[in-house]
Every structure is written in C-alpha cells, then in structure tokens.
C-alpha positions in Angstrom: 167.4 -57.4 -41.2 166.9 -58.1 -37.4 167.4 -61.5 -35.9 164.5 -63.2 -36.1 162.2 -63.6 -32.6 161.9 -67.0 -31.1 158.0 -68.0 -32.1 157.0 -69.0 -28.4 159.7 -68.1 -25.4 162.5 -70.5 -25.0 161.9 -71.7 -21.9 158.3 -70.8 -21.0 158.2 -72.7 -17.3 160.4 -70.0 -15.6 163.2 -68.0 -16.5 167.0 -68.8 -15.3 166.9 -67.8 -11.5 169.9 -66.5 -9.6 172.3 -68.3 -8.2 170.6 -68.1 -4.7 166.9 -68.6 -5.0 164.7 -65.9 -3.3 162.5 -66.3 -0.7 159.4 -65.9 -1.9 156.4 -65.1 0.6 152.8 -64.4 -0.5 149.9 -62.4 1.0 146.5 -62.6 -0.1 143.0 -60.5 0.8 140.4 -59.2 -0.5 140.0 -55.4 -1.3 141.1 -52.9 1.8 142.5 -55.8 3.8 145.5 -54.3 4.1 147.6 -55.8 1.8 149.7 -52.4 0.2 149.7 -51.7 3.9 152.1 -54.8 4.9 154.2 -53.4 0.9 155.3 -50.0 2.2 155.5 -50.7 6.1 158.1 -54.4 4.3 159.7 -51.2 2.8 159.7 -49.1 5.5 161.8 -51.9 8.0 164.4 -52.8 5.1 165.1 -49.0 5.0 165.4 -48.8 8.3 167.5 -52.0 8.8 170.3 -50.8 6.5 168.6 -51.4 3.1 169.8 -48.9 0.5 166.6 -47.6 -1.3 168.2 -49.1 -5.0 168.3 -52.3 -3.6 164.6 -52.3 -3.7 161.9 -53.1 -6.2 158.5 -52.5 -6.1 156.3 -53.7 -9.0 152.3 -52.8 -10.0 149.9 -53.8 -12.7 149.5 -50.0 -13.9 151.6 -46.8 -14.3 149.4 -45.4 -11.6 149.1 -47.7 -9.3 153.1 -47.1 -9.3 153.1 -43.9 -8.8 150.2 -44.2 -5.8 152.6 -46.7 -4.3 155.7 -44.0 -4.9 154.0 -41.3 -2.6 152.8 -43.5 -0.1 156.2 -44.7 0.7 157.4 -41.3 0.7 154.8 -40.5 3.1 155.6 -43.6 5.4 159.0 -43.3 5.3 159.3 -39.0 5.2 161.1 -39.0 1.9 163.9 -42.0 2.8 162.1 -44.2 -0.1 163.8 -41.9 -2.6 165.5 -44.1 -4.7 163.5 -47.0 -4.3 162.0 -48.2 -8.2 158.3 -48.5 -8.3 157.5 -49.2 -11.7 154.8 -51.5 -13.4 155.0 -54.3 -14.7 155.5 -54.0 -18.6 157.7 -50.5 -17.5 160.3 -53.1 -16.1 160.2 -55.4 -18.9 160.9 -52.4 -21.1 163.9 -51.7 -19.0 165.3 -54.9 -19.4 164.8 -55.3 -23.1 166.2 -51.5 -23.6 169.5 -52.8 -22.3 172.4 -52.1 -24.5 173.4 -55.7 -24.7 170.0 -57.2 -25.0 169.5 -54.6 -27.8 172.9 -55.8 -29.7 171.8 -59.9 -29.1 168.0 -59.3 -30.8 168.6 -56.5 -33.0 166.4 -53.6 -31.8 165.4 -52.0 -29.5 162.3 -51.5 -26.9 159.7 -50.8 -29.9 156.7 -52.3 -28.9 153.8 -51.8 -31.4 150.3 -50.0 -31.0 147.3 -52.1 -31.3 146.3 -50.0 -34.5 149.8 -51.1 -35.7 149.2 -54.9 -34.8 146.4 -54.8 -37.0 148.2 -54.0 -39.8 150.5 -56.4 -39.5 147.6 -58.9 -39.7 146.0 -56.7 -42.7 149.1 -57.9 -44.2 149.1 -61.8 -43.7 145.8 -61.7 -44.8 146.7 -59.8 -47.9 149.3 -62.4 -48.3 146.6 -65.0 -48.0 146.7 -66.1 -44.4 142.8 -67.3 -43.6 141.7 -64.5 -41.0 140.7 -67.4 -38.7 144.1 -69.0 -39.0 145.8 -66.1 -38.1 143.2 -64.5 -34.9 143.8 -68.7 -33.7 147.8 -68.4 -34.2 147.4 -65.3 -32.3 145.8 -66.5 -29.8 147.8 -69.7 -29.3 151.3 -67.0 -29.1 149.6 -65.1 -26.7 149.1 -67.8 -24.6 152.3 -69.1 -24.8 154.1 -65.1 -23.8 151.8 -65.2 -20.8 153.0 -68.3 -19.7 150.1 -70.0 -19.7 150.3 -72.6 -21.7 153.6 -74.2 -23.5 155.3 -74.1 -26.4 152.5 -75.4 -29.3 153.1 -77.8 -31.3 155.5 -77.1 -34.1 154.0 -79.8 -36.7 150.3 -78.4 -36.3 148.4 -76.8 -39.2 148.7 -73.6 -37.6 152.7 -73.7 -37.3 153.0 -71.5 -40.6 150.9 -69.2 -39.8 152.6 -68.5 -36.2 155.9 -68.0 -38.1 154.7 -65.5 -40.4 153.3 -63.5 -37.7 157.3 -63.9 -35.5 158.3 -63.1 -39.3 156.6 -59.8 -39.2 157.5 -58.5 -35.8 161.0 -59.0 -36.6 160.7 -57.6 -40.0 159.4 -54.6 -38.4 161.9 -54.6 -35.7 159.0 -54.4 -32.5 157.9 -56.3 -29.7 154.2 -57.6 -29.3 152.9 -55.8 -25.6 151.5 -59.3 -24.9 155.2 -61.0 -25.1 157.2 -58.0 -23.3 157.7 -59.9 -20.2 158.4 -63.5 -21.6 161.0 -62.2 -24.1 162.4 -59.9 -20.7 162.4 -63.5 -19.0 164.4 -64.8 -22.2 166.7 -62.0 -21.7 167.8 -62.5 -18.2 167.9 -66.6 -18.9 170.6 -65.8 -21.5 172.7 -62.9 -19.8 173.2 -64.3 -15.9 174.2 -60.6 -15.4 170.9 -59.1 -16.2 169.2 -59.9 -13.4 172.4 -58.5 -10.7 172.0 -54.7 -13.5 168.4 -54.6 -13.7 167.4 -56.6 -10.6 167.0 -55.7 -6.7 167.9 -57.7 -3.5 163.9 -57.1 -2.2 161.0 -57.1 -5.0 157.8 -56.5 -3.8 155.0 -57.0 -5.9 151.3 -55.3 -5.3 148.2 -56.5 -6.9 149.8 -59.7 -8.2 146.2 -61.3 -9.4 146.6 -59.0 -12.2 149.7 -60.1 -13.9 150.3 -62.9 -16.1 152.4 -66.0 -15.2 155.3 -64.2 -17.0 155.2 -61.2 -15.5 155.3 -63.3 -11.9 158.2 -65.2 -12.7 160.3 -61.9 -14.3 160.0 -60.6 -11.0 160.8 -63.8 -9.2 164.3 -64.0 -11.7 164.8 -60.2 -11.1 164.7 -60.6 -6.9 168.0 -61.3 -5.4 166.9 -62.2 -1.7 163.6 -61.8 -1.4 160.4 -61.7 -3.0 156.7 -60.4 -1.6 153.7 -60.9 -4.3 150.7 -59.8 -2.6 147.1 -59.9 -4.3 143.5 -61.2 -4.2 142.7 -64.3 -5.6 138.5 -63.4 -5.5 139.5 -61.1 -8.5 140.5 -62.2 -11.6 141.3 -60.0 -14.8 144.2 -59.4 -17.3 143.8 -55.2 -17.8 147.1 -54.2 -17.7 149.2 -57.0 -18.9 147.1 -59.5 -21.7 146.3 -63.2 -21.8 144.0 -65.8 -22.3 142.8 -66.4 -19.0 143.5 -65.5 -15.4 146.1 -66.6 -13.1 146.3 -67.8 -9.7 149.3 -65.8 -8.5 149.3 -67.9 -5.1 149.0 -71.4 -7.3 152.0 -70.0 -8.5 153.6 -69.1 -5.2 153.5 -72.7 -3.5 154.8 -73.8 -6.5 158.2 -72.0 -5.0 157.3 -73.5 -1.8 156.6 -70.2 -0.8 155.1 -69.2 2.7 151.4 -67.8 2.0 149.7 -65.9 4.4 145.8 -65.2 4.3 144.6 -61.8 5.9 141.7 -61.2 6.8 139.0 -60.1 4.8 136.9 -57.2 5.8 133.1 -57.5 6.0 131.1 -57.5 3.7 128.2 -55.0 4.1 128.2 -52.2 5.8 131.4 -51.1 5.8 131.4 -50.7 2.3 128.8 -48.1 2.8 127.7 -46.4 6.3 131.4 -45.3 6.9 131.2 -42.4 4.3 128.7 -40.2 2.5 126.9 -42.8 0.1 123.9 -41.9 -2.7 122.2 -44.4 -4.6 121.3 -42.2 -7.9 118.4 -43.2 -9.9 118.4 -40.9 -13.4 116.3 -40.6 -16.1 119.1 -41.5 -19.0 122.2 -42.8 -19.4 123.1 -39.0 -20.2 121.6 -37.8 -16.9 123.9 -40.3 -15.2 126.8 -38.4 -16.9 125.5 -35.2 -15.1 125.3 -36.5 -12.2 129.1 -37.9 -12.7 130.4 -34.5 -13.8 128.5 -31.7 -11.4 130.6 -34.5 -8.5 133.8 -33.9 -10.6 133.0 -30.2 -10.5 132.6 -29.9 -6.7 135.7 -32.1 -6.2 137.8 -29.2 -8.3 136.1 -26.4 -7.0 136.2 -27.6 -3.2 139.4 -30.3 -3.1 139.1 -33.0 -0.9 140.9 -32.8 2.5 144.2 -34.8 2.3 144.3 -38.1 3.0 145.0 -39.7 6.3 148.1 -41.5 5.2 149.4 -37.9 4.1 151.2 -36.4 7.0 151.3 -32.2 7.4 154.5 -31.0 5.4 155.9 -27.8 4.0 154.5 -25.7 1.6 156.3 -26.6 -1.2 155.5 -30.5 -0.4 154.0 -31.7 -4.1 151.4 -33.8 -2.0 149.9 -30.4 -0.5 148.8 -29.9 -4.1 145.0 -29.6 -4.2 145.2 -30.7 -8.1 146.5 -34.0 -6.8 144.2 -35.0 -4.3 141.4 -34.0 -7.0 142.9 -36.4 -9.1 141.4 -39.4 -6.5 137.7 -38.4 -8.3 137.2 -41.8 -10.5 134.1 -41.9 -12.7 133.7 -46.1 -13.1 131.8 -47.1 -16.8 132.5 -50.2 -18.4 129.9 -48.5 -21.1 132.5 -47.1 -23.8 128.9 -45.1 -25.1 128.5 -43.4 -21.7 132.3 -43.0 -21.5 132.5 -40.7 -24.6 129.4 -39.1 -23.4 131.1 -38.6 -20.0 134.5 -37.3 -21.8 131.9 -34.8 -23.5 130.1 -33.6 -20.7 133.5 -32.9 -19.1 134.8 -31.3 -21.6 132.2 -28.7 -22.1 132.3 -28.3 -18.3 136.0 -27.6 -18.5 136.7 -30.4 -16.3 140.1 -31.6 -17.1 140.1 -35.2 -17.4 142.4 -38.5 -18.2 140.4 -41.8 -19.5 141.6 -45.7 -19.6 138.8 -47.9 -21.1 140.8 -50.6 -22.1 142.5 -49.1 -25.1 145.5 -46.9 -26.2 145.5 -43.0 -26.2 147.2 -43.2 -29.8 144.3 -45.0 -32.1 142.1 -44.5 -34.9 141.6 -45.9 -38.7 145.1 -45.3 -40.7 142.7 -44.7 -43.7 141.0 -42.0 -42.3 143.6 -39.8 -41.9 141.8 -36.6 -40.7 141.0 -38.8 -37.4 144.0 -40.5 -37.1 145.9 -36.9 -37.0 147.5 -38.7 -33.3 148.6 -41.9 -35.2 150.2 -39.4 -38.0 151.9 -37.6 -35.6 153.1 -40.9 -33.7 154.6 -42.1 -36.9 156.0 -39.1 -37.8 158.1 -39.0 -34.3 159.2 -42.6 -34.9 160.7 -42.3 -38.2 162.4 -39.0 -37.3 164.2 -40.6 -34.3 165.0 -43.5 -36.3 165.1 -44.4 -40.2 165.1 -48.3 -39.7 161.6 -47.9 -38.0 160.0 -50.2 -39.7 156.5 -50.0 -37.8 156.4 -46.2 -37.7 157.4 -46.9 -42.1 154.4 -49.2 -42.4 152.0 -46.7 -40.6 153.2 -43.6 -42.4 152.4 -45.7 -45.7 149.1 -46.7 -44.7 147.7 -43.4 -43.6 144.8 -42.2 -46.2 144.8 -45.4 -48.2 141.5 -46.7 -48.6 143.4 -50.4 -48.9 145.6 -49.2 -45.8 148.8 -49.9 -48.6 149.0 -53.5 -47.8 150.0 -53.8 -51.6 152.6 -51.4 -51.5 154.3 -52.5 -48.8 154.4 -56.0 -49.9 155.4 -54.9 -53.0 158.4 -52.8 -51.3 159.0 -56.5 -49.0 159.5 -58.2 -51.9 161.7 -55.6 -53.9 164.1 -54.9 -51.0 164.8 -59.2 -51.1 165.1 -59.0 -54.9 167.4 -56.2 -55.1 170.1 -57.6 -51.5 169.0 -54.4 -49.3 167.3 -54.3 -46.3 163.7 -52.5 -46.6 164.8 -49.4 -45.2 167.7 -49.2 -47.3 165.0 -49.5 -50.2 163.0 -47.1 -48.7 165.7 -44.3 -48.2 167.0 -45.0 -51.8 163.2 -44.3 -53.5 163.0 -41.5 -51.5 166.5 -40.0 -53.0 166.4 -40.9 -56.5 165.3 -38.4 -58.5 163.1 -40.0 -60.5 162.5 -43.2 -58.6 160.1 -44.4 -61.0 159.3 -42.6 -64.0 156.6 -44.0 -66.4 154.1 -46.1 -64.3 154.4 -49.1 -66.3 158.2 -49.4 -65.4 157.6 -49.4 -61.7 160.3 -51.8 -60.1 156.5 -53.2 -57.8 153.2 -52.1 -57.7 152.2 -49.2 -55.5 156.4 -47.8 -56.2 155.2 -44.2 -56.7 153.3 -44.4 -53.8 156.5 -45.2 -51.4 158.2 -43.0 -53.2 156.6 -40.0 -52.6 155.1 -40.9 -49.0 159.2 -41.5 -48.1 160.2 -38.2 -49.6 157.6 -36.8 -47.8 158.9 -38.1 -44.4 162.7 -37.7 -45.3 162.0 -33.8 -45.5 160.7 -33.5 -42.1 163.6 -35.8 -41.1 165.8 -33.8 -42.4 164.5 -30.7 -41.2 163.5 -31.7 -37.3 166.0 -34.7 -36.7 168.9 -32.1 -35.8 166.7 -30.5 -33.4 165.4 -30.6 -29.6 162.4 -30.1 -27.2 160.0 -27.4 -28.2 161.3 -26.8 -31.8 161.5 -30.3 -32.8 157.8 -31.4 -31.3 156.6 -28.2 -33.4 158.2 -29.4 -36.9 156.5 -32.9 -36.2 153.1 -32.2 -34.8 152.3 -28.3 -35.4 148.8 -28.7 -34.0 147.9 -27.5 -30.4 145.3 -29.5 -27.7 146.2 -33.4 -29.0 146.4 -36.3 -27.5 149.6 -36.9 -29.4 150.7 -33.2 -27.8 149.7 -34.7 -24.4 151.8 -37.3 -24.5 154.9 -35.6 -25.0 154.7 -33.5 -22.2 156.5 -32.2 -20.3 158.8 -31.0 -23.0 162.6 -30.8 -22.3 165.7 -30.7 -24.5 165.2 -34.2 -25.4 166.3 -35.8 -29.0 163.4 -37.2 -31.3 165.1 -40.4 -30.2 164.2 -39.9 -26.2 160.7 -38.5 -27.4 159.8 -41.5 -28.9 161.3 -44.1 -26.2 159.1 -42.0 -23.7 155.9 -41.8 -26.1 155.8 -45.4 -27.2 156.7 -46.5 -23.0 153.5 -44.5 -21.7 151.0 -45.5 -24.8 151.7 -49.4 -24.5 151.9 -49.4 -20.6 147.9 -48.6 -19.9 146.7 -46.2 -17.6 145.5 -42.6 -16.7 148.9 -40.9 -16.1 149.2 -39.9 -20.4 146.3 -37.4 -19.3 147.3 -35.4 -16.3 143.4 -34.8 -15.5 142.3 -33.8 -12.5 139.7 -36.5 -12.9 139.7 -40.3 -14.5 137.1 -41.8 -15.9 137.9 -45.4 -16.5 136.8 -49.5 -16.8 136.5 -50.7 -12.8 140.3 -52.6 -13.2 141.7 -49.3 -14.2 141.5 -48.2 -10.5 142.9 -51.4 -8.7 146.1 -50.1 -6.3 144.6 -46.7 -6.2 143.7 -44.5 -3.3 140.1 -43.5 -4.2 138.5 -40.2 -2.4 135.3 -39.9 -4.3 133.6 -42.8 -6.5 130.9 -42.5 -9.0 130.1 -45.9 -10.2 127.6 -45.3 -13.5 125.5 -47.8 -15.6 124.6 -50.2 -12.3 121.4 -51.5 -14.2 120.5 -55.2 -14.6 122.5 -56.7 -17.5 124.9 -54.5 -17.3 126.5 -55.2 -13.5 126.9 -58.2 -14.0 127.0 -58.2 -17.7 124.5 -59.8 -19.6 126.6 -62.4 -21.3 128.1 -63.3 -18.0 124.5 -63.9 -16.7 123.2 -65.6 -18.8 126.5 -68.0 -18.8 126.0 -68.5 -15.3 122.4 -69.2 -15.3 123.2 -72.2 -17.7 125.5 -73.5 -15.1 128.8 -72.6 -17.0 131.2 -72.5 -14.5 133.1 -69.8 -16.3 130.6 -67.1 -16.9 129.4 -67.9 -13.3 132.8 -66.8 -12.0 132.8 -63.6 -14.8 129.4 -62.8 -13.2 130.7 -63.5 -9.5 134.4 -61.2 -10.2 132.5 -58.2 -11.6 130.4 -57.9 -8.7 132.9 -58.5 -6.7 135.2 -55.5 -8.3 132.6 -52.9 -8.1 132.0 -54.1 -4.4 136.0 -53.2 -3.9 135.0 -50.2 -5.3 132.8 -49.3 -3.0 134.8 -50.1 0.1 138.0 -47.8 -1.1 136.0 -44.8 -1.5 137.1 -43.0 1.4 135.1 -39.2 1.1 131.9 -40.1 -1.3 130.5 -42.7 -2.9 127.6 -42.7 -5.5 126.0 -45.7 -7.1 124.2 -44.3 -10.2 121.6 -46.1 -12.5 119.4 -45.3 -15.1 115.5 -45.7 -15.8 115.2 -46.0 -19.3 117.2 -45.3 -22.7 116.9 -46.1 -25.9 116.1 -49.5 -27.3 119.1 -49.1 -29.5 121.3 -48.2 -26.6 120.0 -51.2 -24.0 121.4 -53.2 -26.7 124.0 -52.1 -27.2 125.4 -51.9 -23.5 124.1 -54.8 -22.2 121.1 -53.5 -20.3 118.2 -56.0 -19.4 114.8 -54.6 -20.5 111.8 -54.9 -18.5 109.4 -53.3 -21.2 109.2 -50.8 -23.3 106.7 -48.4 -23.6 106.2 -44.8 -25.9 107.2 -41.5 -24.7 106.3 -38.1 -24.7 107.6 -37.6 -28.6 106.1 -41.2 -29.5 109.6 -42.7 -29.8 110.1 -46.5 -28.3 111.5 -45.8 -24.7 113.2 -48.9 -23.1 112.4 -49.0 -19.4 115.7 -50.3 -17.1 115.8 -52.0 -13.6 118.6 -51.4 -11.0 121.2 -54.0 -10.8 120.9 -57.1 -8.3 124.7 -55.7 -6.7 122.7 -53.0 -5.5 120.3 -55.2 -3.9 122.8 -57.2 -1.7 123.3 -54.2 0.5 120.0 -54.8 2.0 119.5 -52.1 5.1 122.7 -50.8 4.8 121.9 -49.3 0.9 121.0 -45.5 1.2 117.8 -44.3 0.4 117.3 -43.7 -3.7 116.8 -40.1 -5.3 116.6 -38.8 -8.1 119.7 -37.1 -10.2 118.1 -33.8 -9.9 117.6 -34.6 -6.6 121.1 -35.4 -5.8 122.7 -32.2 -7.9 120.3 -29.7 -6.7 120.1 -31.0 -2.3 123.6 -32.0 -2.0 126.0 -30.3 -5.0 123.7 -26.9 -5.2 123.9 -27.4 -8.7 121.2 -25.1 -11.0 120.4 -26.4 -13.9 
C-alpha cells in the first residue's frame, strides 16, 4: 500500500527556501492597469540582458491565462521567449509532484482525483459511519490547512479521526486532493533541497497573484532562485482556479518577505470602461432571448473575425497568431447562471457555433449510477485502469458506475478482504478477476458484493489486455469507441502516446480548470474564468437586480455584514474589469421577466408578477444597480431584437 499522506502539510508557514532568498517585488492595480504589461516587458529585459529563456518562470491562475501570457511574449519578444515555462499554477505543482524521486518517496504518482471521485470517497466514510457533518467540517478544516490558511488543527479535537480517515483514503487510493497539490508540492521541495534548483527558475514571475492560495504563493517563492515578481489586484478577491476557504492578500503576503510593493495606478472608473468601444446595453424579453442575443454576437465574431490585436505585430503567413480561429476565440459569453449557461451551450450548439465552457466545474462529471450519463466518467476510468492496474481511484469509479448504492458495500467489502487475506487491494482485485470461478455459490462469497468485483474487474482486465499494448488512435478507439465526447475532446490531439501518457495528460487538463479542454472558438464561462485574458468582444448576460450583485451577497451587506458587503462590492467590481478589457464590443444584456420558478432559482429580485398572454404567472425583472453607476456614460437601452436585427443583420 502507498505511504500514507501527512494529514495537514508539515510545515504549513512556508516551504524550505533556497539557500539565497529571492527578491521578492510586488505590483498591484486594478483591472487594465498595466500590470501583465510590466510581466512580459520584466521578460523581455532579462532576455535581452543575457537571460536564457529556461531560466524563467512565469506562473497564472488558469491554463488559459498561460497560454495568453505565452503568445504575448512571443509577440514582445519576436519569438526569443521560446523556452520560457508559462504554466499555471496547479500545472507546476503537478510537475513537481510527477518527479521521479518525489514519486518513489510518497508512493504514486501525479493522480489527482475528480470532484465526482472525491465524492465517493466521502460516500464511503459515510457508509463506514462517519456523520456527514463530521466529515464536510474535516474537509473543510484540511482544506484550510493545504491552502495555507490556517495551521495545522488540532490533533486531540473530536474531529481528529475523521481527518485521518479521509488522509487514509487518499492514500489508499493512491491520489492527491486538487485542493492540497501545491502544499504537498511545497512539502516536496522542503524535503529534496534539489527540487527547487530541477524544477525551479532563477526569475519567477507571477500574474494575477490575488487568485492563488497562500500555498500556491509560497511554491513559487521556494521555486524562484533570484528573483520573484507577484503581480495582482487586491480589490478582487476569489479562489476559481486554485480552492480555499477564503481569500488571500497576496501583497499581506509580500511585506511579509520584506518585499518592495509598488502601487500603479488605477484607471478611471467610468468612462473608459465604456465610450472607448462599441457598447449596447441589451434589454430582452427572457433569459432565453438573452442567449440569442449572446449567440447571433458569437456568430458575427466567426463569420467576420475580429482584426488582430494591437499587441500582435504583422508576421508571415504561416504565423499561428494570423489564425482567424484564434482571435475568434477572444468572444467570452459571461453567466454566472449555470440555467442560462446550458441554455447558452444549446443555443450554440444548434447554431453550430463551436464552443468551450468553465462554470466552475470539471469537463469529466456526472452521477456514477447513472451510467448512460456518465458515458465521460466510464471512459475516464476506463483509460486509468488501462494505463495502470494499481489505480485505485479509476478501480473505485469503474465499480460504482450503474450501482444504484454507487458499490460503497462492495468496495468496502473488497478493503476489508484484501487486509484479511496480506495483499494489497489491487492484488485482490486482479486475482478475482483471474480465478475461474472467483466465487461460486453466493453464500460462500469471501465479502458481500464479491461477484460484483468479480465480474466488473474481468470486465476491465479484458479491455486491458486488449488496448494496454497499443498506441494513439487504436488504443483511444478500444477505450472510448464513441465519436463527439467530451471524454474524446480531451484526448485530443491524438499522437502515438501510451495509455500511460493519455491519462497523465487527461487527468492534468480536467483538474487544472479552464476553457483550453474545448478548443471552441468561443467560451462561455463564470466572470473569474476570464481574469489574465485578452478579451475582443464581451457579452455579459443576467445583469438583473439580485443577480449582479447576488442576492445573498445583498442582502448580507444590507445587514451590515462586513463579508457579504465585500462579496457584493468584488462582484461588481469583476464585471466592471470586464467591461474595461473588452477591446472591439461590449454588451451588457438583461432580462425583463422569466419565470417565477426561474427568478428563484438564479437569484433574480422580483418587482411583481403579473399574468401573461397564456395566463401563466410571469415574474417581471429590474436591471441591475452595476448598470446604473455608469450614469451618462451607459449607452442608450434597446431591445434584443433591436440589437440583432440594426446592428448584427440577424432575421429571425
């Protein structure tokens, strides 16, 4: 069995640093100040003083954001930033923990488990009689402690059992929580001094720092030789990409390492975020009008691509950033209404509009018991026990899938037969699926729910031993024949790659959140899903009152808690950055009225209700204040037929 993972990290104040403590210098702005700028033109000089592009790091909350970061520099620096790592954050901690010695000293390797997969690790406790409160609080308190915020807890408190069963089950199933990637990195480079010289770079740079976790922060400090740059906003505060209980003040931080912080200025508020582009304020009948409005603008953007950017000098032909399917990809339809966001996806989809979503959740999801809507998880699980036998997490999902009790009895039944017979559990697994008759008469089956491993691991062991031999094409075909999938998606581009690089790949892109799993021309996402991104053409749905701000943050504020008056305050002022990166069109979209059922559901404040044309209870909306503090500046309102038919041609 794997060693068994420290409960909380070992030393949560800060990883070992090297020998020579960085500088450490900090920038902080608000949104469009300037502050990826100062990144690529700090970039820019090292290369041009003798820097070697591998001696530089440059870390982002997102995949994305990464990659935006990647092309600018090459841009900036006409193509002498090749070489130089931009990576986000959790990508990094991956890399570290997916070194061969790191590997050898915990006893796996860089398998980081789905949140579908977390949950059945905490069907389990509870099937094992943890008290679902107990284990959501011993959750919560390990969470904590892998972001950093907060210390070790108390090892003599009632919940101290509890937090080692849950450390108990990661390392039974040989994974990594996401939340703890970059404390148990940090835990990593304290023990190997080395680490940090193999994984590390002599300049770090770190963009959008406000959005990473304490733990994430001081990984980068430990991995920076010479010099380290976190630049951010401390008006924002959210915890998208890399989770925790609360936010972090990255510049708090910063002085902390008596670091030199430098404020830019801010730009100003108000008209700038509005009169220097084509702006709409869209008023719509429905929430499914607003999603017209937001695909006929996705549709013009493909059909007419945008001219290129301005920090995009002329190039050859065969220059990737002359693509017009890249700059269409800058088209970012903003919902934090997961309703509306399916009923965008749809809408797009029927338009033929291809598309990439993040909405705060993986691309690989769905109920285990339902297994003809959990075809992606299948496949997922599939892949990870082909590429390796000992997975453990991809075992427990392949048992679960179609079980109405999601096999929690079998697999603890199989726990507690593998201790009983001296073999680990995938030993026991391999050897029910050879024996010939693994079980024979019910009542002499060695645990409860026997047949039921049995069979699922033959199952398994036959595609194993049919696909694990093979490569690329062949192989993806033996484990997921369908076409179209988001599972199929993922895998892409398909090389000559081992079931073993597949899922190292797969597992890398579904844990570290973003849009880049899609390759659509357009993303539709949460308003964090687009921080560090250059953004051509914004349409920012569901502006109503109660919804921007939400409700619950409103109503927090107006009863003078201090928290949900800062929730309130950082929403608006997200959408407001929003506003001020959209560089060819922006539209602000609301709805009039919905359903009762739906207002409720989303958030939305009602001002009355009143019948409609069929006699159905119609719920009648009111634009949101954040539209309201543009004053003069705010376009004049139309309609979204309007808006399609004057300024898209659109025809109904």
């Amino acid at each position: 069995m794997a060693a068994e993972i420290p409960t909380v990290p070992t030393a949560p104040a800060a990883p070992v640093a090297p020998a020579a403590a960085p500088r450490v210098r900090a920038l902080d702005g608000r949104a469009c100040a300037g502050k990826t700028a100062r990144l690529v033109d700090e970039v820019a000089a090292a290369l041009a003083s003798g820097a070697r592009p591998e001696e530089i790091l440059v870390v982002s909350p997102s995949r994305d954001a990464a990659e935006e970061l990647d092309r600018r520099l090459a841009a900036a620096t006409r193509g002498a930033s090749a070489g130089v790592r931009c990576r986000s954050a959790r990508a990094i901690a991956l890399e570290v923990l997916a070194r061969p010695e790191v590997v050898r000293r915990v006893g796996h390797g860089a398998r980081v488990l789905l949140d579908v997969e977390r949950s059945l690790l905490v069907a389990d406790l509870r099937h094992a009689g943890a008290d679902p409160r107990a284990v959501a609080a011993a959750y919560a308190q390990l969470a904590a402690a892998w972001a950093g915020r907060a210390g070790a807890p108390d090892p003599t408190d009632e919940l101290a059992g509890t937090r080692a069963a849950i450390v108990a089950a990661l390392a039974e199933r040989r994974a990594y929580d996401a939340r703890e990637l970059a404390a148990r990195a940090g835990e990593a480079l304290a023990a190997d001094a080395g680490l940090a010289a193999t994984c590390g770079a002599r300049l770090v740079l770190v963009d959008d720092a406000h959005m990473l976790t304490p733990a994430s922060l001081r990984l980068a400090r430990a991995l920076a030789g010479a010099s380290l740059l976190l630049a951010g906003d401390t008006t924002v505060r959210n915890d998208l990409f890399d989770e925790g209980a609360r936010p972090t003040d990255y510049v708090a931080l910063a002085r902390a390492a008596d670091a030199e912080v430098e404020v830019l200025d801010a730009p100003t508020p108000g008209p700038d975020a509005i009169a220097a582009r084509r702006a709409y304020v869209v008023k719509s009948l429905t929430p499914h009008d607003e999603a017209r409005v937001a695909t006929v603008c996705a549709l013009r953007a493909v059909e007419d691509p945008l001219p290129r950017p301005a920090w995009v000098p002329a190039s050859g032909a065969d220059d990737p950033r002359d693509d017009p399917e890249m700059l269409a990809r800058e088209v970012c339809l903003v919902t934090a209404d997961r309703a509306q966001a399916r009923m965008l996806g749809h809408e797009l989809t029927e338009a033929g509009v291809p598309h990439a979503s993040c909405l705060d959740r993986q691309p690989i999801a769905g109920d285990p018991r339902h297994v003809q809507t959990a075809t992606d998880l299948q496949s997922f699980a599939l892949l990870g026990i082909v590429a390796d036998a000992g997975d453990l997490a991809s075992w427990r999902t392949w048992l679960a899938l179609g079980r109405a009790d999601a096999g929690c009895g079998a697999w603890a039944g199989l726990v507690a037969h593998a201790r009983a017979a001296g073999v680990t559990v995938a030993q026991a697994i391999a050897r029910l699926a050879d024996a010939d008759d693994p079980v024979g008469d019910a009542a002499r089956e060695p645990f409860e729910g026997a047949r039921l491993v049995a069979r699922r691991a033959a199952q398994a062991m036959a595609v194993a031993r049919k696909a694990g031999h093979k490569r690329g094409r062949v192989l993806i075909d033996d484990i997921d024949p369908r076409e179209g999938t988001t599972f199929g998606q993922l895998v892409e581009p398909v090389t000559t790659e081992t079931a073993g690089e597949f899922m190292a790949r797969v597992n890398a892109q579904v844990v570290d959140r973003g849009f880049a799993h899609g390759g659509g021309l357009v993303h539709v996402g949460v308003p964090e899903a687009f921080v560090g991104q250059s953004l051509r053409v914004v349409v920012d749905l569901g502006l109503n009152e109660g919804k921007v701000p939400h409700a619950d943050a409103t109503r927090a504020a107006d009863a003078a808690d201090a928290t949900g008056e800062a929730r309130a305050a950082n929403e608006v002022r997200t959408h407001r950055g929003l506003a001020r990166r959209a560089v060819d069109r922006l539209v602000l979209s609301y709805a009039q009225r919905c359903t009762p059922r739906e207002a409720e559901a989303s958030g939305a404040r009602v001002r009355r209700t009143r019948r409609g044309p069929g006699g159905e209870t119609v719920a009648v909306l009111a634009p949101s204040d954040f539209l309201a503090d543009y004053g003069h500046d705010l376009p004049s309102t139309m309609s979204g037929q309007q808006f399609m038919a004057c300024h898209l041609s659109f025809r109904a």
